[in-house]
C-alpha positions in Angstrom: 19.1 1.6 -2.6 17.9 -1.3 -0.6 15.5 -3.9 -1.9 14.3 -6.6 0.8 12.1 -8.9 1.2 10.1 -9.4 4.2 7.7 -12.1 4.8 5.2 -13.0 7.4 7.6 -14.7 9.4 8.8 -11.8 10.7 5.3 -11.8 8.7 -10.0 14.1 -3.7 -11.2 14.4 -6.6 -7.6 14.8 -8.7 -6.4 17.0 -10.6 -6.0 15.9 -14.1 -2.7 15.9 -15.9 -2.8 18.9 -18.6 -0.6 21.1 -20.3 1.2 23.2 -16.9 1.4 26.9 -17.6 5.1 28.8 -16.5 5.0 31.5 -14.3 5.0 35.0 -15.3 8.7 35.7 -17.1 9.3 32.7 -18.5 7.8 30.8 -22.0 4.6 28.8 -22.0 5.2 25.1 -21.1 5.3 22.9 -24.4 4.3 19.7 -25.2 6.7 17.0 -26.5 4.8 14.5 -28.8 6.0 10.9 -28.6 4.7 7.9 -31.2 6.4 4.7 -31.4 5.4 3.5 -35.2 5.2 7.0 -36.9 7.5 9.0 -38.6 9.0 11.8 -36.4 8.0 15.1 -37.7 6.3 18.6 -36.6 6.2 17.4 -32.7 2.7 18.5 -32.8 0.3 15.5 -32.8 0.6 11.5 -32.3 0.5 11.6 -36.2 3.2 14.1 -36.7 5.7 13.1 -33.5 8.6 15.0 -32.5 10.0 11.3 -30.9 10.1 7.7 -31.3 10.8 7.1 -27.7 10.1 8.2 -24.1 13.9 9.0 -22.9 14.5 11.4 -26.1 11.7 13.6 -25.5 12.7 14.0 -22.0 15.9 15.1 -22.5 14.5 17.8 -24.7 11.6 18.9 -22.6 12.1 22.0 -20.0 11.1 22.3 -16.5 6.9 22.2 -16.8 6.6 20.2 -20.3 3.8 17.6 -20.8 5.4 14.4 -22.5 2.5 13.0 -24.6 3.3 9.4 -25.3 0.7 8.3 -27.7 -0.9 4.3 -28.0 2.3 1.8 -28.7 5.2 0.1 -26.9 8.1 1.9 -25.2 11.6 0.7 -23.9 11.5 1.8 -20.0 14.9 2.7 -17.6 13.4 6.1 -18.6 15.1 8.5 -16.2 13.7 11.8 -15.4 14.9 14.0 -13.5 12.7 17.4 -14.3 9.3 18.3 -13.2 7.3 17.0 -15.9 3.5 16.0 -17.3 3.4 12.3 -18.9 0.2 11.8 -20.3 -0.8 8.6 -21.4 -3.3 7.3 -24.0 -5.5 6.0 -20.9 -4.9 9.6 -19.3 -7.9 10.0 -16.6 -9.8 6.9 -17.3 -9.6 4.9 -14.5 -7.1 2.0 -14.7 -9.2 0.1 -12.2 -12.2 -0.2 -14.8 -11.0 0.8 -18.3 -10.2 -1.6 -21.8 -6.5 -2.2 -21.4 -6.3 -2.3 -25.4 -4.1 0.8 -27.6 -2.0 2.2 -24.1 0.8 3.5 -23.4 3.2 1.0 -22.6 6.1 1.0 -20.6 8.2 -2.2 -20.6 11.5 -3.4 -18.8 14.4 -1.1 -18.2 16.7 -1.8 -15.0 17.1 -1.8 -11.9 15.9 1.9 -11.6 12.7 0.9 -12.5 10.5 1.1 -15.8 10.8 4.8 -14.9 13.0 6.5 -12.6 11.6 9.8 -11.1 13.4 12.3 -9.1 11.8 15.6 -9.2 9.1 17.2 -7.2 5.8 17.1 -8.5 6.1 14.6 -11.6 2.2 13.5 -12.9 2.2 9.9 -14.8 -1.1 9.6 -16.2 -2.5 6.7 -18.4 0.0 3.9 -19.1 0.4 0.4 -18.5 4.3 -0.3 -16.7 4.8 -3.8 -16.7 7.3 -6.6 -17.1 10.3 -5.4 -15.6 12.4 -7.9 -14.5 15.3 -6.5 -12.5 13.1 -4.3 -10.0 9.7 -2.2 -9.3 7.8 -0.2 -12.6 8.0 2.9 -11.2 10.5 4.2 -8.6 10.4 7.2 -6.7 13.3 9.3 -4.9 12.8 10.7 -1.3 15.0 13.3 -2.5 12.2 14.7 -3.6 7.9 14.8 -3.3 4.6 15.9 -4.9 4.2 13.1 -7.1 1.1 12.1 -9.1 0.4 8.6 -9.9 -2.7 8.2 -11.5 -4.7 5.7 -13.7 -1.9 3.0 -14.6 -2.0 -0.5 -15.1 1.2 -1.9 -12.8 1.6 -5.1 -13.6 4.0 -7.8 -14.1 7.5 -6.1 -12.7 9.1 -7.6 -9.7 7.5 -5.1 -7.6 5.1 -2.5 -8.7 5.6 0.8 -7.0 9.2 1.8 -5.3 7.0 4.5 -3.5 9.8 6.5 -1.5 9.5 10.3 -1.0 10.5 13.1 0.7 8.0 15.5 3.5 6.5 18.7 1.9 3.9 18.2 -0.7 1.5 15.3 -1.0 2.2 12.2 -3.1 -1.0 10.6 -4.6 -1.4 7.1 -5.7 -4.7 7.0 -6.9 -6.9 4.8 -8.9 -4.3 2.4 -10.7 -4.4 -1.5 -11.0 -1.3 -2.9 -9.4 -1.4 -6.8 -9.9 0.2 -9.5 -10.2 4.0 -7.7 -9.7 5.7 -11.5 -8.9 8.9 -11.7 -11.1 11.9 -13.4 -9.0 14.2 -10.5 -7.3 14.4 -8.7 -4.3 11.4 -7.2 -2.3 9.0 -8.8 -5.3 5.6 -9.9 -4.6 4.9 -6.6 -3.4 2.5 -3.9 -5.2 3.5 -0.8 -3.3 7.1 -0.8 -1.0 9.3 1.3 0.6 12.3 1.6 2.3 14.1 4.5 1.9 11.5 6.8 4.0 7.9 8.0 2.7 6.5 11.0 4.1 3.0 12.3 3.1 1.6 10.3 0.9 -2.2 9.1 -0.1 -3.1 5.8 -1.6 -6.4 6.3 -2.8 -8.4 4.4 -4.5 -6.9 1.6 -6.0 -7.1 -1.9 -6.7 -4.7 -4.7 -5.9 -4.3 -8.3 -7.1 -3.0 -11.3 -6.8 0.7 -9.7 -5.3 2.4 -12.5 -3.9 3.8 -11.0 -0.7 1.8 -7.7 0.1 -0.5 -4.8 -1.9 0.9 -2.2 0.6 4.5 -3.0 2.5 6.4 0.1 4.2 9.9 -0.6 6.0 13.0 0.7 7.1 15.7 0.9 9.2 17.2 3.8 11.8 17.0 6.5 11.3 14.5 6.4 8.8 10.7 7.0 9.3 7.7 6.7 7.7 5.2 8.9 8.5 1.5 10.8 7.7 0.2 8.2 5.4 -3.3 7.5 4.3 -4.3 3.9 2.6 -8.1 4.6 1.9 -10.4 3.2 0.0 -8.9 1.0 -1.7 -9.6 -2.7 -2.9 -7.5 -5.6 -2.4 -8.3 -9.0 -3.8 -5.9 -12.1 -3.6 -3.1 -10.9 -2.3 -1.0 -12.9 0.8 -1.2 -9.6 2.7 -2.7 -6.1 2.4 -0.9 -3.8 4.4 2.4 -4.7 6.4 4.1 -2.0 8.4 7.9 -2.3 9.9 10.0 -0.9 11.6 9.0 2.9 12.4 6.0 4.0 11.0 4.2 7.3 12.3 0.8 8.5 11.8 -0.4 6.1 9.4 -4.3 5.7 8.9 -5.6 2.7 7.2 -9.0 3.6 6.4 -12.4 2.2 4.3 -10.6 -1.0 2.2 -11.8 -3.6 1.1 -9.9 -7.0 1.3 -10.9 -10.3 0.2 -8.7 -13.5 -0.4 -10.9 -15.3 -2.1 -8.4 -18.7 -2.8 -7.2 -20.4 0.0 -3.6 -21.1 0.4 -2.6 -20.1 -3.4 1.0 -19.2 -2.7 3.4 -20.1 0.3 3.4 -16.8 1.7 -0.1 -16.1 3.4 0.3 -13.5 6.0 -2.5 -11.5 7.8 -4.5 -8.5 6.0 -3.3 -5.8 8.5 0.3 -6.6 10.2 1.6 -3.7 12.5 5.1 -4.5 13.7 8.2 -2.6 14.9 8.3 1.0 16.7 4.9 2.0 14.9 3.2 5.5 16.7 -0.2 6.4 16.2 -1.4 3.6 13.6 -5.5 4.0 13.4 -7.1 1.0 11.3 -10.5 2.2 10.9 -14.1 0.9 9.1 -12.3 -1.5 6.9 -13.5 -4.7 5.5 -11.4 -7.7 6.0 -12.7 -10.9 4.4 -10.9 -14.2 4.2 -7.8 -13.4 5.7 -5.2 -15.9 5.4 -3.9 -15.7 8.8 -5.5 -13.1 11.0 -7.2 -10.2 10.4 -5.3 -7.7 11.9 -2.4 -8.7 13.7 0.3 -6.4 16.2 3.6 -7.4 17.1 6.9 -6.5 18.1 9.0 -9.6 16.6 10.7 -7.2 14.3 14.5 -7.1 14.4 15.1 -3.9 14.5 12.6 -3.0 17.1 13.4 -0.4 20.0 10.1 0.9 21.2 7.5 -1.5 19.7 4.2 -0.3 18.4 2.1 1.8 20.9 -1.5 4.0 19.9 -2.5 1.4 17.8 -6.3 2.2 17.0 -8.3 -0.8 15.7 -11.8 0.5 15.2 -14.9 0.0 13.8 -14.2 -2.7 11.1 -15.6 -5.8 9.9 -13.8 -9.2 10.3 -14.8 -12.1 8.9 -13.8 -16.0 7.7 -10.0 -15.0 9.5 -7.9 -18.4 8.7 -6.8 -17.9 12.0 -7.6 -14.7 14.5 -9.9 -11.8 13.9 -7.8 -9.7 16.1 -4.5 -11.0 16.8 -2.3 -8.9 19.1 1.1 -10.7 20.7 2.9 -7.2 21.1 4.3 -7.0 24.7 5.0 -3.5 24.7 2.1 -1.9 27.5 -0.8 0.2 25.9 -0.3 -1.2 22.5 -3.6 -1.6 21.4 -7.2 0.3 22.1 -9.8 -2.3 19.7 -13.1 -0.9 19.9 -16.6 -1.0 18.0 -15.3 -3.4 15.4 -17.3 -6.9 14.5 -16.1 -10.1 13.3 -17.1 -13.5 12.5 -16.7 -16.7 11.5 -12.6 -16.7 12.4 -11.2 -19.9 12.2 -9.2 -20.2 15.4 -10.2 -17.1 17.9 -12.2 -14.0 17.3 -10.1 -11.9 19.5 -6.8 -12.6 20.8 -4.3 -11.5 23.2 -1.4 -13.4 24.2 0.8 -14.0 27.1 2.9 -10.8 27.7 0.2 -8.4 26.6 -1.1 -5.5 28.7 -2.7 -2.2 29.3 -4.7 -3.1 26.4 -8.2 -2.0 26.2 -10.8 -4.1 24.4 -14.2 -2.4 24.4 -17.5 -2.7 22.4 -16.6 -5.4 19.8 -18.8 -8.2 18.9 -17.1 -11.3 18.2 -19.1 -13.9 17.2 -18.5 -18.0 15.3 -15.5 -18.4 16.1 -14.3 -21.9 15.8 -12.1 -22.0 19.1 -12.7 -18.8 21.4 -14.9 -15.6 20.8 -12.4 -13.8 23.3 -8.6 -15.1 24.4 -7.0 -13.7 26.8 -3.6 -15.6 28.0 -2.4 -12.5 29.9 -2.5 -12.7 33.6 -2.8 -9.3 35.7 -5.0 -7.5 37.7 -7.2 -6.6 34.9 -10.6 -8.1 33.5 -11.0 -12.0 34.6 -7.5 -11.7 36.0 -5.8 -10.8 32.8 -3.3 -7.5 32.4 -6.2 -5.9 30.1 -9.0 -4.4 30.1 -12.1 -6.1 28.4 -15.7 -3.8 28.7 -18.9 -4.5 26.8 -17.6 -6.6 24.6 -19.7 -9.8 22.9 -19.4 -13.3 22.8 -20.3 -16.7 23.6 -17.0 -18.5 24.1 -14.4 -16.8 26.2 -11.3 -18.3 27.9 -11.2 -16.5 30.7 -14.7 -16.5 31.3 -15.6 -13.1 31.9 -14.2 -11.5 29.3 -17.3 -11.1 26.8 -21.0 -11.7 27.1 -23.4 -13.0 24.8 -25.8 -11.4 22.9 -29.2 -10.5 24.5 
């Protein structure tokens, strides 16, 4: 298991959780009861408990259980290896919107994690996981995939979710709160990250806060990749980044969020919303809304150590940029063809609206309106036999400053 920590400087509708029925031959699934504060008893209701704690009805559940931990306070390191059901007190009532009073929660543990999962297809519905100090609230194995995460309150851990799994079934992360996951160890700050290899995964409707370092970080090293995942839809508010990718990362779509960092320089780590970097393929940031960025909006690079290609198929597309600390676009990769940006509009960035940088080329920068920009509208410090004597290609695109001229032209 590796925990790191990597900073800017290298900087459906769901199925609800219910009581599973077995296949033909075997018993009905049962369900284990589980009530801190009552007296253990008929394992039938929160009133009449068969368990006073999380780790004890797992053991005694089979394959297909639902573990229904009533309203109360549990010990977590809970380790679960078995396809199971946890249902919360908050189970499907969105974590995003609902009362945090009487849940289900899940406190410290270890270094596994509030809970430690490592079974296909394992649903947590409806808890709170917070305050553990030695490593993420919920960790998953890419041993193994399927897993539902769905309507929980992450808080407070050093990370929030260790989200690695394996290729097969779809793993859902969808509409939790994950904020505020800051406590001192490795690879905290961070509301989702990975680096042991994630492989179809959706992160769906959620919202993050106020995570010091990133909502959304996936990273590894050779041979590992990352590959066919969706961040859609989700909201991010306060955090230094939103989504960081590193090292090799494959078919990812970043799709329809919403990011705001509404407080200036609140912690030392401000890094841009969007940062591709390292041997990313086929990356599509599409119709998302990036506002207040503390350093660019969306940024692509190839500083990462570990690099060997460098990102190429990069799709930026369609989305709104505005009040970027420092560049609306922001690409310094210098691996050819890196980069198609196209349709999107931003405003108001603080340094340039759209930049390339010496070294870039084969780019193609078409249709984007950039527009207030406190420096440049359009950068280009590429030389070539492309547009205005850069090594891109720059068509139809808006603005009133450019350096060269040529690149952009203002509005009619």
């Amino acid at each position: 298991m590796i925990f790191r920590i990597v900073r800017r400087s290298l900087a459906v509708a769901v199925a609800c959780a219910g009581i599973s029925v077995a296949f033909a031959g075997t018993a009905l699934a049962s369900t284990q009861w589980v009530n801190d504060d009552a007296t253990v008893g008929a394992n039938t209701s929160c009133a009449s408990p068969g368990f006073n704690d999380i780790q004890s009805a797992v053991t005694a559940a089979t394959v297909g259980d639902t573990v229904h931990v009533c309203a109360g306070t549990y010990s977590g390191g809970v380790d679960v290896g078995k396809t199971l059901n946890f249902v919360g007190a908050k189970a499907n009532r969105d974590a995003r919107t609902r009362s945090q009073t009487n849940e289900s929660i899940i406190t410290g543990g270890g270094v596994l994690g509030g809970l430690f999962l490592h079974a296909n297809g394992i649903t947590v519905n409806g808890f709170t996981i917070r305050d553990e100090v030695n490593g993420p609230g919920i960790y998953t194995s890419p041993s193994f995939s399927g897993y539902r995460l769905l309507n929980d309150v992450v808080t407070a851990n050093v990370f929030g979710i260790y989200l690695n799994t394996g290729a097969g079934t779809q793993t859902l992360v969808q509409h939790n709160l994950i904020t505020n996951n800051n406590q001192t160890g490795s690879a905290n700050g961070n509301g989702i990250y990975t680096d042991q290899g994630t492989q179809d995964v959706l992160v769906n409707q959620n919202t993050f806060r106020l995570n010091t370092n990133a909502a959304v970080l996936f990273t590894n090293t050779t041979p590992i990749v990352n590959a066919n995942i969706t961040v859609r839809s989700n909201s991010a508010v306060n955090n230094a980044s939103f989504v960081l990718l590193f090292g090799r990362n494959d078919d990812v779509t970043i799709a329809s969020n919403h990011t705001n960092d509404t407080i200036a320089s609140d912690n030392a780590n401000q890094g841009s919303a969007v940062r591709v970097d390292g041997d990313a393929d086929g990356v599509t940031i599409r119709r998302n809304t990036i506002l207040h960025s503390p350093f660019s909006g969306v940024a692509v690079r190839n500083g990462f150590a570990e690099d060997t290609t460098g990102p190429v198929g990069v799709e930026i597309a369609s989305n709104t940029i505005k009040y970027a600390v420092n560049d609306g676009i922001d690409v310094s990769s210098t691996v050819a063809e890196s980069v198609d940006a196209r349709g999107n509009t931003i405003r108001h960035s603080h340094n340039v609206g759209i930049f390339f940088d010496t070294g870039t080329s084969g780019n193609t920068i078409v249709s984007n309106s950039a527009l207030s920009s406190t420096v440049w509208d359009c950068q280009d410090l590429s030389t070539g036999t492309g547009t205005a004597h850069t090594a891109n290609s720059w068509m139809h695109d808006i603005g009133v400053k450019d350096s060269p001229n040529g690149l952009c032209r203002r509005p009619s």
